[in-house]
C-alpha positions as YAML, in Angstrom:
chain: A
units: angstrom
residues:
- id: 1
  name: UNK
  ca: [180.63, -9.77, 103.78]
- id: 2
  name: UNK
  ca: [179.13, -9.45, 107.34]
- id: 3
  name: UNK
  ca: [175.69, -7.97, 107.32]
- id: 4
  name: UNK
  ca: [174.76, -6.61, 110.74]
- id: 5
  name: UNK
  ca: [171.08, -5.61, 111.08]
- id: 6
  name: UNK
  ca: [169.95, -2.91, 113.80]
- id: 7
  name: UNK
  ca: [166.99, -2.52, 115.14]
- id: 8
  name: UNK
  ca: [164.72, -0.44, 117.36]
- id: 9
  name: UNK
  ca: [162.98, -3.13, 119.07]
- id: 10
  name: UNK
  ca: [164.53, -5.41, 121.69]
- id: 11
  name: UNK
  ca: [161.79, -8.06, 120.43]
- id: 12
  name: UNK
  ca: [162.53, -8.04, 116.92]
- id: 13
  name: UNK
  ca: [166.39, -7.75, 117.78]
- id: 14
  name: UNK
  ca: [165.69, -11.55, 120.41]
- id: 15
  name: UNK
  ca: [163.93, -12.99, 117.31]
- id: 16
  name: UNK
  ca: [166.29, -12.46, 114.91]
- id: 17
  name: UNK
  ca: [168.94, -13.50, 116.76]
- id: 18
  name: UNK
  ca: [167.08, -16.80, 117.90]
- id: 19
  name: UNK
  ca: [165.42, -17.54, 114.79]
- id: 20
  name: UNK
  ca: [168.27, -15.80, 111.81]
- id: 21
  name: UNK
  ca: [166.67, -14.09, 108.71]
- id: 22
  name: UNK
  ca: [163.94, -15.98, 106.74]
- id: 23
  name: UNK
  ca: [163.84, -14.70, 103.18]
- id: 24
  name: UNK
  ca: [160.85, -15.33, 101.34]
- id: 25
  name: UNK
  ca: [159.47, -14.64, 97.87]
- id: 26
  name: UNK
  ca: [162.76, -13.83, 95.91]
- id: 27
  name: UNK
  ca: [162.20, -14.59, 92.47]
- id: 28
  name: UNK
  ca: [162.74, -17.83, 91.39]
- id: 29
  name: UNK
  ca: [164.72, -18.98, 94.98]
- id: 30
  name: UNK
  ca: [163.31, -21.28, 97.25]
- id: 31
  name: UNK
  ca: [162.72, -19.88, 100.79]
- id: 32
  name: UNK
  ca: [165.36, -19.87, 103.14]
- id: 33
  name: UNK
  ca: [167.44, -18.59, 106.58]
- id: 34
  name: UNK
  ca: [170.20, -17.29, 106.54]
- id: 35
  name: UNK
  ca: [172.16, -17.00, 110.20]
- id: 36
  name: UNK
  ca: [172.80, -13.67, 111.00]
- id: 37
  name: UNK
  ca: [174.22, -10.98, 113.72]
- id: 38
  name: UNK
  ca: [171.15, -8.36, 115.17]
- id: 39
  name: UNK
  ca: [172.34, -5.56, 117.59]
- id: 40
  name: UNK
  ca: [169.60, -3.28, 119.17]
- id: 41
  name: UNK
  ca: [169.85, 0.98, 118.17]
- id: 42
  name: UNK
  ca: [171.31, 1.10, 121.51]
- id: 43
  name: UNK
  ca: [174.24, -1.74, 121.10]
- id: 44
  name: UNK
  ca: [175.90, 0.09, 118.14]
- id: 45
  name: UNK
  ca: [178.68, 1.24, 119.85]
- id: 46
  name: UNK
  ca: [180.07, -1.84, 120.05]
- id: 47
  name: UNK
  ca: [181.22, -0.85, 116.54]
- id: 48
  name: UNK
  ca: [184.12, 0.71, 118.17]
- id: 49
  name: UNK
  ca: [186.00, -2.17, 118.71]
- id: 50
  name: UNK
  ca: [185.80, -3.41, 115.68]
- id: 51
  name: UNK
  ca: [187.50, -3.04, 112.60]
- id: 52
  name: UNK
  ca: [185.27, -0.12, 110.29]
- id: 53
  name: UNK
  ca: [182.32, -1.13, 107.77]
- id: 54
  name: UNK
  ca: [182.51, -0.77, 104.53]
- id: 55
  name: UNK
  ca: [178.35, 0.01, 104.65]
- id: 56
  name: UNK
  ca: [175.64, 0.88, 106.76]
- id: 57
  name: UNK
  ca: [172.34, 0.08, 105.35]
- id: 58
  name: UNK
  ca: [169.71, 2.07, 107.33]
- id: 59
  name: UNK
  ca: [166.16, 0.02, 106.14]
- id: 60
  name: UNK
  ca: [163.52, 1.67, 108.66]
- id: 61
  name: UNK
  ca: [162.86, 5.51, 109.05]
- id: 62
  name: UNK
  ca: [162.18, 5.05, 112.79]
- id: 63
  name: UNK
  ca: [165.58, 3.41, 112.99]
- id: 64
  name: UNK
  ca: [167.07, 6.49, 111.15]
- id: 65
  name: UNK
  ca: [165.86, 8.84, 113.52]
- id: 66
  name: UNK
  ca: [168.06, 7.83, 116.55]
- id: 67
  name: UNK
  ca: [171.13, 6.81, 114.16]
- id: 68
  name: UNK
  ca: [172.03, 9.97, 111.92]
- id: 69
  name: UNK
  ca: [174.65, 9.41, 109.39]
- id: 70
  name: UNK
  ca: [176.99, 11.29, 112.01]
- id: 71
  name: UNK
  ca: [176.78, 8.10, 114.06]
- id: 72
  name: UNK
  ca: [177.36, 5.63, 111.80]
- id: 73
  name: UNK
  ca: [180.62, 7.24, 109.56]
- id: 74
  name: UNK
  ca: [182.51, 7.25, 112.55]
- id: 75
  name: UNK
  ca: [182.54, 3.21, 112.11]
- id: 76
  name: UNK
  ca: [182.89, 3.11, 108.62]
- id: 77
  name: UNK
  ca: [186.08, 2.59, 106.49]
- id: 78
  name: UNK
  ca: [187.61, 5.71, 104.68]
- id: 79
  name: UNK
  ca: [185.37, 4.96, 101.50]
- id: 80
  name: UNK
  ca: [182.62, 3.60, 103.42]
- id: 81
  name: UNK
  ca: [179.02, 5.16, 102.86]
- id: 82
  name: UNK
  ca: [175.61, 5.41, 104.36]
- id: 83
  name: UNK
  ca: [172.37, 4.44, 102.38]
- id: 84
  name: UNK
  ca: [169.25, 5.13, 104.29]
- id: 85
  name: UNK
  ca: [165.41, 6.61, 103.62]
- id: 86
  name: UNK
  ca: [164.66, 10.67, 103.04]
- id: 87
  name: UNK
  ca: [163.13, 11.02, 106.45]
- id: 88
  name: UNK
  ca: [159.99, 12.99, 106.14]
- id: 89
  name: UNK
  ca: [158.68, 14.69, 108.98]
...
């Protein structure tokens, strides 16, 4: 499965990209990075030439607010689905 993180800032998006995902304090796994693919909010259409998602994981509710689920399904597979925060406002 490819996991695609997107991201509001172009700094977080140049450090993930040069430095991959460090995952720390899972339970009883010793820390490690895992290589990974960032785009920035503003890179996701790229998505169109591709072949669909099965998932979008939305993880940040400042994120969510420039990428409604009306965005994303149009790159996701038939059965494909959205999981993001309740925005509060």
């Amino acid at each position: 499965m490819d996991v695609i993180f997107i991201e509001p800032w172009p700094e977080h998006v140049e450090r993930m990209r040069k430095h991959a995902l460090r995952v720390t304090r899972a339970t009883d796994v010793a820390e490690f990075s895992v290589p990974m693919r960032a785009l920035h909010v503003t890179d996701v259409q790229q998505f169109a030439k591709q072949t669909p998602v099965d998932s979008a994981l939305v993880c940040n509710e400042v994120l969510r607010h420039g990428l409604d689920d009306q965005m994303i399904q149009q790159y996701l597979t038939s059965d494909g689905y959205v999981v993001a925060p309740e925005l509060h406002e």
